[in-house]
DOVO-308387 format. One line per field, with one value per residue (C-alpha): z, y, x; residue in three letters; residue number from 0. Coordinates in Angstrom, 2 decimals, always signed. Layout:
BEGIN
zz: [Z, ...]
yy: [Y, ...]
xx: [X, ...]
vose: [ALA, ...]
loke: [NUM, ...]
//
This chain:
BEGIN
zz: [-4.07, -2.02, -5.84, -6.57, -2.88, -2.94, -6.68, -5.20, -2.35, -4.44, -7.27, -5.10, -3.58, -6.51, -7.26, -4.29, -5.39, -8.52, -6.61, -4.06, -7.06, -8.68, -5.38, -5.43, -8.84, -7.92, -4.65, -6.51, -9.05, -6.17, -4.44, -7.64, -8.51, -5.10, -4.11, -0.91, +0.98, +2.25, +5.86, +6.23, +9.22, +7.26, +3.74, +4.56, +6.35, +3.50, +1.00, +3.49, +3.32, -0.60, -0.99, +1.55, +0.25, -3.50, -3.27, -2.96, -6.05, -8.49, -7.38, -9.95, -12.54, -12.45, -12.65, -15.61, -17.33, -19.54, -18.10, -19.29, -18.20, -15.61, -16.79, -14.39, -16.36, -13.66, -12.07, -15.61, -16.04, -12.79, -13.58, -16.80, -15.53, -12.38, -14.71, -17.23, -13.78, -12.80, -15.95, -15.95, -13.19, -13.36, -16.31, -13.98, -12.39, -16.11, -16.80, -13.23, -13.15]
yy: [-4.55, -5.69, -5.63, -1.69, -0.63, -2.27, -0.74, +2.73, +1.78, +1.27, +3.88, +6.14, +4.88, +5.31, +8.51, +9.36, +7.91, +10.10, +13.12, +12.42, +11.72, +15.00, +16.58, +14.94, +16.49, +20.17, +19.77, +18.57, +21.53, +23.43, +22.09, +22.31, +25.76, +26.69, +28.18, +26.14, +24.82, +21.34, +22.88, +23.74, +20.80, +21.01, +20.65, +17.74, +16.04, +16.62, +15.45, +12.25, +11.48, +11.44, +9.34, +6.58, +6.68, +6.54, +4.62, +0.96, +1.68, +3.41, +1.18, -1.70, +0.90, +1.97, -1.25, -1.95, +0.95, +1.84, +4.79, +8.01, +10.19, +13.17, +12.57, +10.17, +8.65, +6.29, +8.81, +9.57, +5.40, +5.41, +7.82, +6.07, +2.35, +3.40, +5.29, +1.97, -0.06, +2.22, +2.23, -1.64, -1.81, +0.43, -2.24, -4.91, -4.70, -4.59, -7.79, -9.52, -8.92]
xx: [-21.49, -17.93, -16.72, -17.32, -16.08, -13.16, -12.45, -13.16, -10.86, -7.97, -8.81, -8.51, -4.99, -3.63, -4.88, -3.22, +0.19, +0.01, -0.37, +2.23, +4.60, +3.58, +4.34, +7.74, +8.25, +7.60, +9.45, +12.65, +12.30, +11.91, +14.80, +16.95, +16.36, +17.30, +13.74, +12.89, +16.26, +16.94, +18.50, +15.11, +13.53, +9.71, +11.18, +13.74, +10.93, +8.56, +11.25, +12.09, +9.07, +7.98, +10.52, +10.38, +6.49, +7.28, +10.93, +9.66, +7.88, +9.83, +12.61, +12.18, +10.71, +14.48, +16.20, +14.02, +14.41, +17.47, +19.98, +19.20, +21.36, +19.88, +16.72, +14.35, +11.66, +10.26, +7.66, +6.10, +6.43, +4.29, +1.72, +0.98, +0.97, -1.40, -3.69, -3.70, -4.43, -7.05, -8.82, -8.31, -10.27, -13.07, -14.43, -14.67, -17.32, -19.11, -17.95, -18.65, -21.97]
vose: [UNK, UNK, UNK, UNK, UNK, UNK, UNK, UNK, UNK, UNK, UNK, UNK, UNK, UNK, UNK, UNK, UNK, UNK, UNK, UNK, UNK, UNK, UNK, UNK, UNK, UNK, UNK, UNK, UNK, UNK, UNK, UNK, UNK, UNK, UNK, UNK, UNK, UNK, UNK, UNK, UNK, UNK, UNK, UNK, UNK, UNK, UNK, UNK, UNK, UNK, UNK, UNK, UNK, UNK, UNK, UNK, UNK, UNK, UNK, UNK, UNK, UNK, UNK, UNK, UNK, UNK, UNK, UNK, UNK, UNK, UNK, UNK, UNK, UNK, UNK, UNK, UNK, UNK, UNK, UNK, UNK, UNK, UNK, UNK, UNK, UNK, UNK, UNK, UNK, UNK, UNK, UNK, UNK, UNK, UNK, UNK, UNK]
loke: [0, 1, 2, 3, 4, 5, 6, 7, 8, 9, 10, 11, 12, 13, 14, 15, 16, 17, 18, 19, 20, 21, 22, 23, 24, 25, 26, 27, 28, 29, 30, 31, 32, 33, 34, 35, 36, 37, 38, 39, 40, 41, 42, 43, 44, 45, 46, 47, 48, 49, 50, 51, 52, 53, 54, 55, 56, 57, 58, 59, 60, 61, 62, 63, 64, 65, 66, 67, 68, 69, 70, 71, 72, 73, 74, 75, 76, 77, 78, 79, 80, 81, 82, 83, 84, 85, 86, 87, 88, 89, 90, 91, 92, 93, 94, 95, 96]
//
């Protein structure tokens, strides 16, 4: 029983990273095609705050990865290693009994 909470308790974390990374995508396109402004206080702390969430992680995503170019891989690199993770661990509890 401690087993399947504790999977639903980080599932769902990680559901939660995805969406905050998908956030940090739109907000960047947003930011780059000048639609929202960074001298705005709610969008700089909205944009602060992405990052020092998603940072630590995509950190060594980046030193592993090779350079390329403009283009930032690492969220999509995220995305697809939490989904592996969270499909990893919704078979557990079949196999633990």
């Amino acid at each position: 029983m401690l087993v399947y909470t504790l999977i639903d308790i980080l599932t769902y974390l990680m559901n939660i990273i995805v969406i905050v990374v998908i956030v940090q995508f739109v907000l960047s396109l947003l930011i780059s095609f000048n639609v929202v402004n960074m001298h705005n206080n709610g969008v700089a702390a909205v944009w602060k705050a992405v990052n020092a969430i998603l940072e630590p992680l995509l950190a060594p995503i980046r030193k592993i990865m090779p350079d390329t170019g403009m283009i930032d891989l690492s969220p999509m690199v995220l995305i697809i290693g939490l989904s592996i993770v969270i499909r990893l661990l919704s078979v557990i509890p079949y196999y633990t009994g």
